[in-house]
N, C-alpha and C positions, 0 to 999 in steps of 0.2 A: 504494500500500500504506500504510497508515494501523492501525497496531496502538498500540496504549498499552500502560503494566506491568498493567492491569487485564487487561486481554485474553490478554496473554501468562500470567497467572498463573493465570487462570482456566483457560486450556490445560493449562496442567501441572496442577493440582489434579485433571483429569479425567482425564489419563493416569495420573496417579498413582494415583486412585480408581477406574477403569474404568469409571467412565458419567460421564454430564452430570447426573444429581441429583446423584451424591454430591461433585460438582466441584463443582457451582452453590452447595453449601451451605457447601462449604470454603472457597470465596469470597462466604459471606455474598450471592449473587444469589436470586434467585427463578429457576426454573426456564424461565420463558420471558424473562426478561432473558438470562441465561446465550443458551439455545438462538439468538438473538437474536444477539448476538455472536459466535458462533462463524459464525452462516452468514455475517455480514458479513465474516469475514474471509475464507472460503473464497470468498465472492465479490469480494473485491478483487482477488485472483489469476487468479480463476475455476478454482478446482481444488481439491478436496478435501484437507482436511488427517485425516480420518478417517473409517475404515470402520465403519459402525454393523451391528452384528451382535445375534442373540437371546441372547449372554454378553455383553454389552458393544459398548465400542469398543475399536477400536484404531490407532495412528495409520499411514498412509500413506507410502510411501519419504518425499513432499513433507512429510510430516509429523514424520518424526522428523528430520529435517534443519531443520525450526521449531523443535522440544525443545531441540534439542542449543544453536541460537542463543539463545531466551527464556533457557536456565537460566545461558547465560555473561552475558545484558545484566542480569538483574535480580540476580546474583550482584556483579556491577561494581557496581550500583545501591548496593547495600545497603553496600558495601566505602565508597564515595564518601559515603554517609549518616553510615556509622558515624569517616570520617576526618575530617567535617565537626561531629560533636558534639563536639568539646573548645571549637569556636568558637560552639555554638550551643544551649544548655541544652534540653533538652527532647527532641531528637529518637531514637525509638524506634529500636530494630533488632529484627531479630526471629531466632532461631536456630532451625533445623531438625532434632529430633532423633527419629531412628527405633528402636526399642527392642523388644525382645521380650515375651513375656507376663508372667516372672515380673520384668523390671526396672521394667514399667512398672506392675506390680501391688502388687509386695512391696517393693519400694527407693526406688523416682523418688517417690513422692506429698509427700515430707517435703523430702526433697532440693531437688527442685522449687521448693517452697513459699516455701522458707528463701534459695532462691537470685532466684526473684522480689520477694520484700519487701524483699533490699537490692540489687536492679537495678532501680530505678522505670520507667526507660526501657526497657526489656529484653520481648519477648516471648515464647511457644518455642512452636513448633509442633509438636505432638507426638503420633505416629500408633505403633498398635501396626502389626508386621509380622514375619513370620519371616523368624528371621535370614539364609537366604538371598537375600531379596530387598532387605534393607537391605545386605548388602555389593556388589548389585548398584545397587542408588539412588547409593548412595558413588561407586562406578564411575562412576556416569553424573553424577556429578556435582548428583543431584537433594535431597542433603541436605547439613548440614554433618557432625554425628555420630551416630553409630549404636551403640548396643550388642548384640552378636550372643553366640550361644553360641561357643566356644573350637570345639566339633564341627563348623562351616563354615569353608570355605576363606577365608581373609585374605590370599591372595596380595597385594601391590599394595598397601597397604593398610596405615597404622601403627596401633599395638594400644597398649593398655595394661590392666593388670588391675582388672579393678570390683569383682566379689565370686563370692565361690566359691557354687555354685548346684547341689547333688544333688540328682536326683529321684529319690523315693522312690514306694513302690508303699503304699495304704491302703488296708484289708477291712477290712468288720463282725470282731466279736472271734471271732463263731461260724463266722466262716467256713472252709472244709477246708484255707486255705492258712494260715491265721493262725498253727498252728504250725511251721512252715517255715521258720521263719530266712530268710537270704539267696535270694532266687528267679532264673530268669531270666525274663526279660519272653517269652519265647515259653509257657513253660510257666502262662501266666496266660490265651493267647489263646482260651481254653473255656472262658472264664469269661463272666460279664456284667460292662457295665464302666457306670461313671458318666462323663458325658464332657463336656469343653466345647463350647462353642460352634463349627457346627461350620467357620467364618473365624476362628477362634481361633488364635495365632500357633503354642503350644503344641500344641493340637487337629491341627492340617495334621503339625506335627512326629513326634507320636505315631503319629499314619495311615503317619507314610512309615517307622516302623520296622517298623511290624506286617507290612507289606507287603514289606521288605526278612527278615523273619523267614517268611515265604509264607504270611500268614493276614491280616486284617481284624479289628480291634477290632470286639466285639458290644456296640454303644451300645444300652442300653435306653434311657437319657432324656440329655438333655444342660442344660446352668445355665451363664452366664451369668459365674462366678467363682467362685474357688477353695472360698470360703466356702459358695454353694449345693452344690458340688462335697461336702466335708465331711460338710456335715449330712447328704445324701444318702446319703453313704457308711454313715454313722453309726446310719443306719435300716435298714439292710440290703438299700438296693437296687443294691450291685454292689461293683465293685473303682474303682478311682481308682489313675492317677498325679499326683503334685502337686508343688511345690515345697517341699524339708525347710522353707524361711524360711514358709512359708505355714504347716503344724502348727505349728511354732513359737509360731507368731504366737496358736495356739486357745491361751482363758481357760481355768485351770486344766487336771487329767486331761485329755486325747482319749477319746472315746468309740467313738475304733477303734481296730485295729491297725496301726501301721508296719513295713512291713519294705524292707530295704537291698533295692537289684536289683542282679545282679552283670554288668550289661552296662558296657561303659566309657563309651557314650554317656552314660548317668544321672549319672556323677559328671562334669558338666559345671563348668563354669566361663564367668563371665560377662566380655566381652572389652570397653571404650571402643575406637571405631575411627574413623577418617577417612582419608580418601587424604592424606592433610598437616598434620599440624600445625602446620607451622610457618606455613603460608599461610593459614590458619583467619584471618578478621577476629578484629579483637578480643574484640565479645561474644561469640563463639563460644569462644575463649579462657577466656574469664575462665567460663564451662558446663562446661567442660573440666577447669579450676582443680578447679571445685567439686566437681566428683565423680570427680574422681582419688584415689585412697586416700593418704593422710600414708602 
């Protein structure tokens, strides 16, 4: 058995991605490099580390008992790298952090930016996902920290608070709900809506309420971000949910209507999480630091 941290990394990136392009590219390979490596390893054993299916892959009993091993050696790697730079200037670390739509849309760009130009050595890996699945990566141990909605379970798990995050509901001004004040989100679901993308972390989250309300959002078109989302709104082709920090965010007037939703899920709140932080390496710490609220 002959696996390197390329190899093992490349594993995970695919699990993590659910195929082999979108792993081959998170690891910087070409697709038949990738493909390449992964049969060597399934032949060094001789035995499949994943099942290839028309959704994906997925990994094999033998396979997630590889995961569980790759994310404890290259987790040790990086602890042993990062205890190794006080003696060795230059060497990078790199932090893991998984985030939802509107932290990584409306908050993290600046945050980020400000927190990489004074960590030279510092890199962050950073994937949107809904927040149920990042408190499950956390669990498994496949990131170091995550920002989730307060609305998923944190069992297991330390929390601290990032920023208060309501979703509010946006129509054209002409539209029959515009005077309506306060709505609830079922009483919108006969309407047309404007929608995101539809792997959007946001997007999947909105799907499972409608659905927990016993109806389907009717997406006429879907964009890409909040802003395409907006303008759309703005011309009169549907209803939108959005992030309030997102209208905000629009230059001068809106050129639609907001109104409050009175579900309690919308007045969410945005949660910093890890299974530990006290065990966090240091750059993962010092990420931590930074976008902890004073």
């Amino acid at each position: 058995m002959h696996f390197d941290f390329t190899d093992l990394r490349l594993y995970l990136n695919i699990l993590d991605s659910g195929n082999i392009t979108a792993g081959a590219a998170r690891s910087h390979l070409s697709l038949a490099a990738a493909s390449a490596r992964i049969r060597a390893m399934e032949a060094s054993l001789g035995i499949a580390f994943l099942e290839r299916g028309r959704r994906g892959i997925t990994p094999t009993p033998v396979g997630k008992a590889l995961a569980q091993h790759a994310r404890v050696l290259l987790q040790q790697a990086e602890r042993m790298q990062q205890d190794l730079a006080d003696y060795a200037k230059g060497v990078k670390g790199q932090v893991r952090l998984l985030c939802n739509t509107t932290a990584i849309t409306e908050y993290l760009p600046e945050l980020l930016a400000d927190f990489l130009r004074g960590h030279p050595n510092l890199d962050i890996d950073l994937q949107e996902l809904p927040s149920t699945r990042i408190t499950h990566a956390l669990h498994q141990g496949a990131a170091d920290l995550g920002i989730v909605s307060d609305a998923v379970d944190t069992e297991n798990l330390q929390t601290r608070p990032f920023r208060d995050d309501p979703l509010v509901l946006i129509l054209p001004r002409d539209h029959p709900l515009a005077d309506a004040g306060p709505v609830r989100f079922s009483d919108t679901l006969h309407h047309d809506y404007v929608g995101l993308n539809a792997n959007n972390a946001l997007a999947v989250y909105l799907e499972e309420q409608a659905l927990h309300a016993g109806a389907r959002l009717l997406i006429r078109i879907r964009a890409d971000g909040f802003d395409g989302v907006m303008r759309m709104v703005a011309r009169g082709a549907g209803l939108a949910i959005v992030p309030l920090a997102a209208v905000e965010r629009w230059p001068g007037d809106t050129p639609f209507k907001t109104l409050a939703l009175q579900e309690s899920w919308a007045l969410r709140k945005l949660l910093l999480c890890a299974r530990d932080f006290t065990t966090l390496p240091g750059y993962a710490r010092a990420l931590l630091l930074a976008l902890t609220l004073p």
